[in-house]
C-alpha positions, -999 to 999 in steps of 0.1 A, spaced: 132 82 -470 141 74 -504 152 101 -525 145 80 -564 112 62 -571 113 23 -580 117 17 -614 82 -3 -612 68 34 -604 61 44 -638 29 24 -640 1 24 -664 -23 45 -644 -3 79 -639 4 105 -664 36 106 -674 49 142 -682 67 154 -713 85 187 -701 90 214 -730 106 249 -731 95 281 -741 115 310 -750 94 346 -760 124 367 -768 109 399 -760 121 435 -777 95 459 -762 60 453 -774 76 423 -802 79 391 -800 105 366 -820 87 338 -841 97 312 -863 79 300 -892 81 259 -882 90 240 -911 99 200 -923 95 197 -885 64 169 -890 45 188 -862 28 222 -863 44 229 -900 37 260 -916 28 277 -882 43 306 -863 61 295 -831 86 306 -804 117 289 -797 112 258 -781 123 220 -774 121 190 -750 139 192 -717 169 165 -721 176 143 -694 194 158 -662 188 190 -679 164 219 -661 135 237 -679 155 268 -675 188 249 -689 168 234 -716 153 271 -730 187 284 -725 200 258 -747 171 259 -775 173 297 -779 206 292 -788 201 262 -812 175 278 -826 181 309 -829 218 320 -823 216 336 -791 230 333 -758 206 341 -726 218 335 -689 196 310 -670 193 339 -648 179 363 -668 149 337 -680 115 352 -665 89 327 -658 58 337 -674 32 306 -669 30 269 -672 6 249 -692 -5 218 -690 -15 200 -722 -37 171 -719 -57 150 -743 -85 134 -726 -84 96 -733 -54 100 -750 -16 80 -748 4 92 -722 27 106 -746 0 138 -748 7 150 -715 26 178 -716 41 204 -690 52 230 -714 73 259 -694 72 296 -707 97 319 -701 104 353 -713 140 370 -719 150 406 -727 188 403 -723 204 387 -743 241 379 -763 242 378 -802 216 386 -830 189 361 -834 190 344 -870 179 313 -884 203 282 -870 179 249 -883 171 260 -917 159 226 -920 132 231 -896 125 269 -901 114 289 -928 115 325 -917 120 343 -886 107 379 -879 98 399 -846 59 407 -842 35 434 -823 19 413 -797 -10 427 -806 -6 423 -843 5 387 -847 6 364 -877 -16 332 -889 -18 306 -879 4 306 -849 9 270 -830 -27 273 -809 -15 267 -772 14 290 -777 -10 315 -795 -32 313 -762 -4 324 -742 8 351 -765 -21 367 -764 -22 366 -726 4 386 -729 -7 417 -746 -13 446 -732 -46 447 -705 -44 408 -711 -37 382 -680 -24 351 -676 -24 326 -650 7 314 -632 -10 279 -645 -34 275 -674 -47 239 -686 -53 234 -721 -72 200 -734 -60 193 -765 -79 165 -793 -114 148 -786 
């Protein structure tokens, strides 16, 4: 059995997932968010740390790596709690709008989070869960709010994005 694909395997009629990773740097009932910024998507939106999984990089590498871009800190891979996966899909649309975006939470963690891409971020600040500012980025705003209190949240949600 093979253990790689062929490199003809990446046809035209799969999906083709972009991975992403979420960090919600938790502090009790808070939540940290950045105010996104000369980024070109989401501007002017509340967001958690987040980025692309690299290649030969995991998703739990990947949010360790972009909470500490992003914001300073330092988290142990370890100490990342999954909290759900959603899948982003535009119906129709390029392949490029597939996502599998990963969400974890931490609560340990080394260093004091600050603003490290000024470029790309206007303002960071903790929030209530339950008392969160607008507008927040929508499909991270749907699992935010899974997350208050008396709220669930699926292992898996799917979330159809566009058209």
């Amino acid at each position: 059995m093979p253990e790689h694909y062929a490199p003809d395997d990446h046809a035209t009629d799969r999906a083709l997932l972009v991975a992403a990773s979420y960090v919600l740097l938790r502090r009790d009932d808070q939540v940290l968010l950045q105010l996104r910024r000369g980024t070109g998507y989401m501007d002017e939106h509340w967001a958690t740390m987040a980025g692309h999984v690299e290649p030969g990089e995991s998703v739990h590498e990947a949010a360790a790596r972009e909470l500490s871009e992003e914001a300073g800190v330092r988290v142990r891979v370890e100490d990342l709690v999954p909290v759900t996966m959603l899948h982003r899909y535009e119906v129709g649309g390029a392949q490029v709008e597939q996502r599998c975006d990963v969400f974890f939470e931490a609560r340990a963690w080394t260093g004091e989070p600050r603003i490290m891409e000024p470029a790309k971020c206007a303002a960071m600040e903790w929030f209530q869960l339950d008392a969160l500012p607008s507008p927040v980025v929508p499909h991270e705003l749907l699992v935010l709010e899974g997350l208050r209190p008396g709220a669930s949240l699926p292992a898996v949600v799917s979330y159809r994005t566009g058209g």
